[in-house]
KOLGU-4560 file (N, C-alpha, C; in nm, 3 decimals, padded with zeros to 5 digits):
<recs>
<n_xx: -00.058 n_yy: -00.369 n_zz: 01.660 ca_xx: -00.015 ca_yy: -00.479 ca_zz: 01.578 c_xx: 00.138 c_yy: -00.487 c_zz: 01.571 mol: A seq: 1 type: UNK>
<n_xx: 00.168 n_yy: -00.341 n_zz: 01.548 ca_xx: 00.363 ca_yy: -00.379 ca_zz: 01.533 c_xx: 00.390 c_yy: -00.435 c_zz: 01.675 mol: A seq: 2 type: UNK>
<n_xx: 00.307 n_yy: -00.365 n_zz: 01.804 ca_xx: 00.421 ca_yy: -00.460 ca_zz: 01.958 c_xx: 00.405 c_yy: -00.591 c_zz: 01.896 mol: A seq: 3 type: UNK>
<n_xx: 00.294 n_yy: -00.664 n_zz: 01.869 ca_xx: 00.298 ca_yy: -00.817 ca_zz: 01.884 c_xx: 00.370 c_yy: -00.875 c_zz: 01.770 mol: A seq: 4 type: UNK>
<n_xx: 00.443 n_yy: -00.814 n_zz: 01.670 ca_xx: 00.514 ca_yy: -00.860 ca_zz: 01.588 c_xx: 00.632 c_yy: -00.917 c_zz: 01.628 mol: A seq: 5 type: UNK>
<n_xx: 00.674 n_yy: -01.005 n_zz: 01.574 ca_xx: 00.804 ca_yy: -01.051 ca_zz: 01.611 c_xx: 00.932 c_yy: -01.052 c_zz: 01.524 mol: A seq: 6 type: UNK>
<n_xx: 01.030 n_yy: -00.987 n_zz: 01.555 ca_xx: 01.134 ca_yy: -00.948 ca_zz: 01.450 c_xx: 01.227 c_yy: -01.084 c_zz: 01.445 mol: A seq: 7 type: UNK>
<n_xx: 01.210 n_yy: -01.104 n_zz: 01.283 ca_xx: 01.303 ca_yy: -01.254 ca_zz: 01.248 c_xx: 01.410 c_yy: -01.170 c_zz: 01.197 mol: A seq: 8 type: UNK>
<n_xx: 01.509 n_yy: -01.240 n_zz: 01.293 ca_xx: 01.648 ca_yy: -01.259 ca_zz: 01.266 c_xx: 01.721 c_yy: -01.350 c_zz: 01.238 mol: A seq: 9 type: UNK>
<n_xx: 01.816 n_yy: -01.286 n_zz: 01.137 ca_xx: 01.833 ca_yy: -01.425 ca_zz: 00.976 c_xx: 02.009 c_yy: -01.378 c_zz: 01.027 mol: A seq: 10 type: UNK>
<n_xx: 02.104 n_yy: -01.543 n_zz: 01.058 ca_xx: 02.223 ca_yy: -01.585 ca_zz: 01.102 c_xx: 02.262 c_yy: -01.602 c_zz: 00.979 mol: A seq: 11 type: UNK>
<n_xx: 02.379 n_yy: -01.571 n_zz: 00.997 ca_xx: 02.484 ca_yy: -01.647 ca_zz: 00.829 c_xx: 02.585 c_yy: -01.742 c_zz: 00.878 mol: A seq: 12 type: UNK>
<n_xx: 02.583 n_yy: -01.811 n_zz: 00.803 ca_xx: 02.655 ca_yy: -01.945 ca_zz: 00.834 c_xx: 02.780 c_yy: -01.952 c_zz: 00.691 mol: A seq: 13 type: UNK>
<n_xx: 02.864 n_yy: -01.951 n_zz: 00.699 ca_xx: 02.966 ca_yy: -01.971 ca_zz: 00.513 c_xx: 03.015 c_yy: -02.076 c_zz: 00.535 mol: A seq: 14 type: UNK>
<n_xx: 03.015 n_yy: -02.119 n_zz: 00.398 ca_xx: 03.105 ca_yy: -02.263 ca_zz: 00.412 c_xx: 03.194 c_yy: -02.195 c_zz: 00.209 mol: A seq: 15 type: UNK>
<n_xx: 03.277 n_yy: -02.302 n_zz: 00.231 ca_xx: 03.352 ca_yy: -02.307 ca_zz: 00.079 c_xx: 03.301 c_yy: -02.417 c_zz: 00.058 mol: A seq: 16 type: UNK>
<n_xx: 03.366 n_yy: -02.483 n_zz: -00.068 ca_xx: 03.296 ca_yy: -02.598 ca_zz: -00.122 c_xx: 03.386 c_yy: -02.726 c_zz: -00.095 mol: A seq: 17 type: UNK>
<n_xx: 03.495 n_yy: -02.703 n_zz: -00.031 ca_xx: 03.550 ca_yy: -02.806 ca_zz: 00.025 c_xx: 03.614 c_yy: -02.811 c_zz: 00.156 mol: A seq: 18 type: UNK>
<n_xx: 03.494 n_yy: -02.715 n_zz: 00.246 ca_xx: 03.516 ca_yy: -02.708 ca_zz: 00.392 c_xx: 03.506 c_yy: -02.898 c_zz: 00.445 mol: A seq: 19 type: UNK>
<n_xx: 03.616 n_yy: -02.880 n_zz: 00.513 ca_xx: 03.634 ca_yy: -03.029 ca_zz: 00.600 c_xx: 03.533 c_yy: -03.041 c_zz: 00.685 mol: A seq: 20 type: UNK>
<n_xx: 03.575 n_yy: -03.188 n_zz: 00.782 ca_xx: 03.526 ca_yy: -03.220 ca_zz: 00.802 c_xx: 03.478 c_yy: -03.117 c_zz: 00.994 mol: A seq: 21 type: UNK>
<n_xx: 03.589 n_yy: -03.065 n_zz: 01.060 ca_xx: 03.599 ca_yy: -03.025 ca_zz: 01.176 c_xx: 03.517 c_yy: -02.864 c_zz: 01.145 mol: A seq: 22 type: UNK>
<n_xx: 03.543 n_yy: -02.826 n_zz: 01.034 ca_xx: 03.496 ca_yy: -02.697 ca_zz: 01.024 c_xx: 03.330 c_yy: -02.687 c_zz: 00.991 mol: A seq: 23 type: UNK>
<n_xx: 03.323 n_yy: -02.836 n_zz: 00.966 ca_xx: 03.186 ca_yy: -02.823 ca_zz: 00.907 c_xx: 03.074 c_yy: -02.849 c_zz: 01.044 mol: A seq: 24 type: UNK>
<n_xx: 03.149 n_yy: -02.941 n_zz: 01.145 ca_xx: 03.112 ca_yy: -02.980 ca_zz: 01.259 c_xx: 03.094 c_yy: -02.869 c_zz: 01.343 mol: A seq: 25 type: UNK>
<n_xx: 03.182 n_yy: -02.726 n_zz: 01.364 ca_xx: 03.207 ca_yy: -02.596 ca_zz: 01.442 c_xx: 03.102 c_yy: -02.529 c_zz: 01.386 mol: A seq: 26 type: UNK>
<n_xx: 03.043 n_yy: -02.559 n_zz: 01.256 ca_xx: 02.949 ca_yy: -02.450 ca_zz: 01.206 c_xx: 02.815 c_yy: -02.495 c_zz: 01.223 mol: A seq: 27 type: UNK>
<n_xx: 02.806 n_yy: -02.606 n_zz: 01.240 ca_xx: 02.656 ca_yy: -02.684 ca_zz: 01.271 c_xx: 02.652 c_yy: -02.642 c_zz: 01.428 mol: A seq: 28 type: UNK>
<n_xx: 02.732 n_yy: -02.609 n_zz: 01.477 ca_xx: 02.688 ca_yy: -02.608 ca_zz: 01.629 c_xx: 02.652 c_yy: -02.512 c_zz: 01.690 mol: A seq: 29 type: UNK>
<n_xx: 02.740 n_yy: -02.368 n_zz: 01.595 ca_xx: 02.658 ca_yy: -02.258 ca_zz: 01.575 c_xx: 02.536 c_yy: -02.249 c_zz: 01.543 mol: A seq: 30 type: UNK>
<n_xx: 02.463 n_yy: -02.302 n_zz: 01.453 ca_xx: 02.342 ca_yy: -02.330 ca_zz: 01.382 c_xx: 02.257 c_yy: -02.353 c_zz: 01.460 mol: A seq: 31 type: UNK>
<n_xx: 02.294 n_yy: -02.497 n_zz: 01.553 ca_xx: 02.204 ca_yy: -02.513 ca_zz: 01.637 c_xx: 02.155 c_yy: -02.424 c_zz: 01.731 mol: A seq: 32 type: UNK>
<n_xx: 02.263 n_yy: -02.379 n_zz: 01.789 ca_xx: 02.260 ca_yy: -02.287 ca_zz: 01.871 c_xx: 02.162 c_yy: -02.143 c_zz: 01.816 mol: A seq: 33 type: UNK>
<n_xx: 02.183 n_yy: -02.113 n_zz: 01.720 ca_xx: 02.104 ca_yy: -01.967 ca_zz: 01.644 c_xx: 01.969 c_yy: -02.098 c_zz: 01.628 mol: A seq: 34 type: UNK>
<n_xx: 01.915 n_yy: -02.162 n_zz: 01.626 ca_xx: 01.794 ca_yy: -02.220 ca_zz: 01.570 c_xx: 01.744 c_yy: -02.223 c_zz: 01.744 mol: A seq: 35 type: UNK>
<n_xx: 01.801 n_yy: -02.249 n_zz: 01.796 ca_xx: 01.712 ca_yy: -02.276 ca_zz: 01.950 c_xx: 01.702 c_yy: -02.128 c_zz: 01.992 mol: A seq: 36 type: UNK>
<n_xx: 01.769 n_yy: -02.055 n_zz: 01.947 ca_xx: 01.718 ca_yy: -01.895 ca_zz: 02.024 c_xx: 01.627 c_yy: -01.856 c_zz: 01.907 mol: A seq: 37 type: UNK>
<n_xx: 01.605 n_yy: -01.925 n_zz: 01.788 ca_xx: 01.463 ca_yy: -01.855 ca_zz: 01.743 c_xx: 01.507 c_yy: -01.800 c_zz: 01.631 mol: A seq: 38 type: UNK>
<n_xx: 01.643 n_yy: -01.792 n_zz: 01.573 ca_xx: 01.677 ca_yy: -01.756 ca_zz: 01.489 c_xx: 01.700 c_yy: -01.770 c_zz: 01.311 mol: A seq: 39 type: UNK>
<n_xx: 01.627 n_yy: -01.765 n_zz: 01.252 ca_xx: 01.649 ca_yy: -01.796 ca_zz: 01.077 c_xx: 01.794 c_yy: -01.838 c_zz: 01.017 mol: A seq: 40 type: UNK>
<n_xx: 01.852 n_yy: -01.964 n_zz: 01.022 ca_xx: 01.984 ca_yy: -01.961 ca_zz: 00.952 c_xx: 02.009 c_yy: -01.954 c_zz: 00.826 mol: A seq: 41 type: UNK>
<n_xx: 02.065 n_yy: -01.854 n_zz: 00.763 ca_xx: 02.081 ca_yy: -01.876 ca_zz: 00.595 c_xx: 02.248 c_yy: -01.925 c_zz: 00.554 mol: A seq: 42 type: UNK>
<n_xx: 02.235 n_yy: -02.046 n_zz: 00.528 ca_xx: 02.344 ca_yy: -02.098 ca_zz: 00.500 c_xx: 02.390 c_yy: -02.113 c_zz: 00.398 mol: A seq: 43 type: UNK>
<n_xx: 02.496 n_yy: -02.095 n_zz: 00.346 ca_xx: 02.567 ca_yy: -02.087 ca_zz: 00.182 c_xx: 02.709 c_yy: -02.075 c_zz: 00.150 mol: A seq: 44 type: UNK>
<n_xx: 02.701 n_yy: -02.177 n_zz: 00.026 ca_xx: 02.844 ca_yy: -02.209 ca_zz: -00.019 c_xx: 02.915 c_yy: -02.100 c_zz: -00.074 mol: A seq: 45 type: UNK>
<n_xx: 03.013 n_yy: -02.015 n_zz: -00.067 ca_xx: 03.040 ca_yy: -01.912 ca_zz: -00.197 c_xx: 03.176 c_yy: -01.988 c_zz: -00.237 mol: A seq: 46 type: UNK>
<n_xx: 03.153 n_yy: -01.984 n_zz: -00.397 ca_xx: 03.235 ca_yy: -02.046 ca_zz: -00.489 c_xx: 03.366 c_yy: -01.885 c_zz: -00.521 mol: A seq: 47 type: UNK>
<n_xx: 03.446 n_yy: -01.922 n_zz: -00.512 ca_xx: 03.591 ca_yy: -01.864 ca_zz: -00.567 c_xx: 03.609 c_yy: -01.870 c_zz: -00.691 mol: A seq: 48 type: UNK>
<n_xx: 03.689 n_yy: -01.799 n_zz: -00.771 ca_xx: 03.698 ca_yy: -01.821 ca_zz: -00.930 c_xx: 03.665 c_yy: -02.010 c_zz: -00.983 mol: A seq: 49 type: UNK>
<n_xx: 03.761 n_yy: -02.063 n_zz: -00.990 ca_xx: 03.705 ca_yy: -02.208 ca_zz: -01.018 c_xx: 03.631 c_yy: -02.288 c_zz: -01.039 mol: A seq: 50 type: UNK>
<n_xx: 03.674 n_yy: -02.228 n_zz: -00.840 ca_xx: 03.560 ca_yy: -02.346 ca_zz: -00.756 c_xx: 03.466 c_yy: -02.333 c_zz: -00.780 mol: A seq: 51 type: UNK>
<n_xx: 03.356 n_yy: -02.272 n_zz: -00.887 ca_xx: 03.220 ca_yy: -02.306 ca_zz: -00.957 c_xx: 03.210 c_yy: -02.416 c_zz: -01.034 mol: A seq: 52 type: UNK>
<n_xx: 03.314 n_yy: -02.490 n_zz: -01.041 ca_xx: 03.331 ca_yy: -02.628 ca_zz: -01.095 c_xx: 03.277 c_yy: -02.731 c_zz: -01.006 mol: A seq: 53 type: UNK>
<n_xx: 03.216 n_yy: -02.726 n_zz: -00.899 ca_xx: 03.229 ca_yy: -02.799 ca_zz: -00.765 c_xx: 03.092 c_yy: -02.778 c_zz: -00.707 mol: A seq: 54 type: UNK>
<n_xx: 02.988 n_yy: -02.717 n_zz: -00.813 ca_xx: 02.885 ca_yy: -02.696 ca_zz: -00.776 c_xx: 02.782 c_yy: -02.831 c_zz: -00.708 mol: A seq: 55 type: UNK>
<n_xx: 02.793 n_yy: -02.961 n_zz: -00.744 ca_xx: 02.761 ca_yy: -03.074 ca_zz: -00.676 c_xx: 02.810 c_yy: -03.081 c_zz: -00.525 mol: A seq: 56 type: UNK>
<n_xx: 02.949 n_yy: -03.032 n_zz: -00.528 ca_xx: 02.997 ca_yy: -03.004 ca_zz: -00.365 c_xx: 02.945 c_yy: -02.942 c_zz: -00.269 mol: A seq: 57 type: UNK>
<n_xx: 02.891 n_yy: -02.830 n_zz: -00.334 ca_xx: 02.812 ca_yy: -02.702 ca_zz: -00.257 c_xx: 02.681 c_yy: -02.783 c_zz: -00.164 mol: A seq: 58 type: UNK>
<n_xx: 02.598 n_yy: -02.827 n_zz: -00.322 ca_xx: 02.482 ca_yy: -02.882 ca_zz: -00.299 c_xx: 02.487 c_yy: -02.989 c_zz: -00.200 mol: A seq: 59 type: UNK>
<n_xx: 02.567 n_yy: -03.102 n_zz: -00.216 ca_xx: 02.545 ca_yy: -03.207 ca_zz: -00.123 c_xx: 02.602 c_yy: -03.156 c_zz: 00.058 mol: A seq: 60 type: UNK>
<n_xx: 02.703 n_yy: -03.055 n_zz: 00.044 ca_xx: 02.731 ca_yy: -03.020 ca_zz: 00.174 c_xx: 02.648 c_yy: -02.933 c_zz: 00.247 mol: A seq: 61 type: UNK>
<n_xx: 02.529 n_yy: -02.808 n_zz: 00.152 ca_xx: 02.409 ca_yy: -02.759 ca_zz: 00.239 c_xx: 02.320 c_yy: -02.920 c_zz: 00.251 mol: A seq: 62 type: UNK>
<n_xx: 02.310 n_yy: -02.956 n_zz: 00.191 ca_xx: 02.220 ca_yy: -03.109 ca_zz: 00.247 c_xx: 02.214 c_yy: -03.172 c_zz: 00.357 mol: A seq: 63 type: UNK>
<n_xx: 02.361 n_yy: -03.204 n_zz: 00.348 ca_xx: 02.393 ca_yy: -03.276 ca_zz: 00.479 c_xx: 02.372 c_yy: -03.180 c_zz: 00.574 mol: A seq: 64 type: UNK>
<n_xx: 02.406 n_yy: -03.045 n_zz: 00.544 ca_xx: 02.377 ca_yy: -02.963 ca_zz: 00.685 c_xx: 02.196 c_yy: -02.950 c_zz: 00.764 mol: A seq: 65 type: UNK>
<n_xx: 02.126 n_yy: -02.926 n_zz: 00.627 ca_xx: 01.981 ca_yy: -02.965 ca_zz: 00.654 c_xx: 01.986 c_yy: -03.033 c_zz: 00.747 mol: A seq: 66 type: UNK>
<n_xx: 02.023 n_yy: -03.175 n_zz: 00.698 ca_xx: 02.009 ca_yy: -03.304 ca_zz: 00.704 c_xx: 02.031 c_yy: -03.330 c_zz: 00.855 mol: A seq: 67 type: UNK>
<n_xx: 02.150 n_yy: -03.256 n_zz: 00.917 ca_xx: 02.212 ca_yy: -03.277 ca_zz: 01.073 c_xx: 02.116 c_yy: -03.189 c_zz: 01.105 mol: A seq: 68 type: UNK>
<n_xx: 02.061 n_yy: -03.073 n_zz: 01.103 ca_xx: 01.972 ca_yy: -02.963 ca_zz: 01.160 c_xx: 01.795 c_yy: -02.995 c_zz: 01.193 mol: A seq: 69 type: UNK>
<n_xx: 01.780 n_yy: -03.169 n_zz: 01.114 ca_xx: 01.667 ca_yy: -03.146 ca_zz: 01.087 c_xx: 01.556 c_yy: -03.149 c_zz: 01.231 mol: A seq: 70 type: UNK>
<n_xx: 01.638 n_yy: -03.179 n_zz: 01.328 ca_xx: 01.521 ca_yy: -03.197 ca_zz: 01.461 c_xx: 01.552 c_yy: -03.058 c_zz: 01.532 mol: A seq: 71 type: UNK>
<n_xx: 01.605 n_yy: -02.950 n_zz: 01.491 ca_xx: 01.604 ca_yy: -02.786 ca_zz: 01.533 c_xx: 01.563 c_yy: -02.711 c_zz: 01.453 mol: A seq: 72 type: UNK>
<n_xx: 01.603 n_yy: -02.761 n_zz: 01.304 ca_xx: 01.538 ca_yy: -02.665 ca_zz: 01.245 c_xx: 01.435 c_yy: -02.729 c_zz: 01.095 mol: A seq: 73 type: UNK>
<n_xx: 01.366 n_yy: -02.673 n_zz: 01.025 ca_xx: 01.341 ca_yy: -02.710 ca_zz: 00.892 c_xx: 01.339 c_yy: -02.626 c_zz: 00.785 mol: A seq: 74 type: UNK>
<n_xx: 01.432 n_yy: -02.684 n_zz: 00.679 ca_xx: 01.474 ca_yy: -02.614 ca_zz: 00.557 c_xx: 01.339 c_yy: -02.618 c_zz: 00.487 mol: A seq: 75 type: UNK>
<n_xx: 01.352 n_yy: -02.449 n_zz: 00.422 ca_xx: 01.263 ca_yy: -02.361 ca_zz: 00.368 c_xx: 01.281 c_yy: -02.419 c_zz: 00.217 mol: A seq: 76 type: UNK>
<n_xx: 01.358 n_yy: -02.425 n_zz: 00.158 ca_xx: 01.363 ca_yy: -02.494 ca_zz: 00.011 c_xx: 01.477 c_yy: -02.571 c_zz: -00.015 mol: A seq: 77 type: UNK>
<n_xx: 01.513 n_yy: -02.633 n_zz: -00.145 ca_xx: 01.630 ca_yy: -02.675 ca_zz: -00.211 c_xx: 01.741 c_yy: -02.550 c_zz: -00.191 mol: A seq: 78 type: UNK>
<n_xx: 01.893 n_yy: -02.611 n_zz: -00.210 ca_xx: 01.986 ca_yy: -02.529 ca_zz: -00.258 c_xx: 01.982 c_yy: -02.452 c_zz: -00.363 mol: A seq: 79 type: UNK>
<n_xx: 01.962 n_yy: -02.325 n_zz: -00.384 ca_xx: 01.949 ca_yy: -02.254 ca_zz: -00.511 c_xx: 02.063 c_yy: -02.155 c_zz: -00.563 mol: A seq: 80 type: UNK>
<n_xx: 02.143 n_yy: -02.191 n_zz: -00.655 ca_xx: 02.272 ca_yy: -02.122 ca_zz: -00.683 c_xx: 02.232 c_yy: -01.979 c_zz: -00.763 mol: A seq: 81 type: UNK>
<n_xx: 02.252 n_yy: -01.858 n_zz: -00.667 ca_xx: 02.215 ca_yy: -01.739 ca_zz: -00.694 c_xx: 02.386 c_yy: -01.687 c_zz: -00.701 mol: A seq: 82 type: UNK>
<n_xx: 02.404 n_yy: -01.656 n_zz: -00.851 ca_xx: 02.527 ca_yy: -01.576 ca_zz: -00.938 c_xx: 02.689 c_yy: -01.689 c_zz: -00.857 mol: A seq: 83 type: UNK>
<n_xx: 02.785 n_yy: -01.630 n_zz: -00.780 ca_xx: 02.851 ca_yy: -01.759 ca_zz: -00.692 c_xx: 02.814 c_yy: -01.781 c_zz: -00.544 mol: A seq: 84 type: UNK>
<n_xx: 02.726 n_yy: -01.796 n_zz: -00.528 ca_xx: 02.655 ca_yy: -01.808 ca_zz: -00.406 c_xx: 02.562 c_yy: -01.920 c_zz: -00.403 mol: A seq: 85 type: UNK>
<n_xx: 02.570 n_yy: -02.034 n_zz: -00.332 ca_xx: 02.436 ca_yy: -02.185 ca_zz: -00.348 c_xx: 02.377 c_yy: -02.167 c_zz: -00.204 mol: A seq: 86 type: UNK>
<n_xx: 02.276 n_yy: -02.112 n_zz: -00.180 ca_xx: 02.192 ca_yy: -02.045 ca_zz: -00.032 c_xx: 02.113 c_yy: -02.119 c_zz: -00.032 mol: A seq: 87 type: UNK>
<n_xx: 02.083 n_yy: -02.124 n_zz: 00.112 ca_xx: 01.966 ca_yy: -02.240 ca_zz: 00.163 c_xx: 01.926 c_yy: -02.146 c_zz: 00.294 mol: A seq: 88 type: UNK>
<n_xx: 01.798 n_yy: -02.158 n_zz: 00.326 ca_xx: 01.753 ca_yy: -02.088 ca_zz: 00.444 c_xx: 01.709 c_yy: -02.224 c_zz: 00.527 mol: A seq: 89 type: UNK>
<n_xx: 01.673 n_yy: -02.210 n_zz: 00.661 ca_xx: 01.644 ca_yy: -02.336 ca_zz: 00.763 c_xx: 01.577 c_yy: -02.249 c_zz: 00.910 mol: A seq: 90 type: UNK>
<n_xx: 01.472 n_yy: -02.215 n_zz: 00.880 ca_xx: 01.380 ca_yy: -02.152 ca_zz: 01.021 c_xx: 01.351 c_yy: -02.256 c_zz: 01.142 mol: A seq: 91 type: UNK>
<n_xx: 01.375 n_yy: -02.230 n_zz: 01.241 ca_xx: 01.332 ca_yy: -02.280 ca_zz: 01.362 c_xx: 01.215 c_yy: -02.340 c_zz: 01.398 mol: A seq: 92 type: UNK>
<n_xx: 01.191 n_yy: -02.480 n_zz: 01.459 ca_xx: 01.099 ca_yy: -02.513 ca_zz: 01.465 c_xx: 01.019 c_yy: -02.467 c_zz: 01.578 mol: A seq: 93 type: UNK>
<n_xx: 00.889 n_yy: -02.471 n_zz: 01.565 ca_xx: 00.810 ca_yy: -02.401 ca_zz: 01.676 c_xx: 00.823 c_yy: -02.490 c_zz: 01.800 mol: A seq: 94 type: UNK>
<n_xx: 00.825 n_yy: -02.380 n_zz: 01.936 ca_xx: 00.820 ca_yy: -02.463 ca_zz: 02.056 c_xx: 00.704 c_yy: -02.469 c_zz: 02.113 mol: A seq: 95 type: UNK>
<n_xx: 00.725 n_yy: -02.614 n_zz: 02.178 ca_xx: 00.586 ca_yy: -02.674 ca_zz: 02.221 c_xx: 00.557 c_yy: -02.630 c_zz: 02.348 mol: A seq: 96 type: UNK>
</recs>
């Protein structure tokens, strides 16, 4: 049973909460890239002293990332803000 197991491997992706627009584009392409080799992306905002003020920022920018990912990969739940951290996971879709 363990040979036929298959070991999921989980990518990290960081963003801040007011990553632009070029940086946000360089990190989706990584993404894609870790989603076509089979890979689990866990993507997340980490907030800096403040910048927990900006928690709407976090949220709508893992969205949009979903959102561009959605024909490689599909997000596992909502954004969930764990202590300064807003994490989103996005597993690979199965190949046909």
């Amino acid at each position: 049973m363990k040979a036929k197991a298959s070991k999921i491997v989980v990518k990290e992706v960081r963003f801040g909460p007011n990553t632009d627009e070029h940086d946000f584009n360089f990190k989706l392409n990584h993404a894609k890239k870790f989603l076509q080799e089979g890979s689990k992306v866990k993507a997340f905002v980490f907030f800096k002293g403040r910048s927990i003020l900006f928690k709407d920022k976090g949220e709508i920018l893992l969205l949009k990332f979903a959102a561009e990912l959605e024909e490689y990969g599909k997000a596992e739940s909502l954004p969930a803000l764990e202590g300064k951290r807003m994490i989103m996971f996005i597993s690979p879709k199965k190949k046909k």
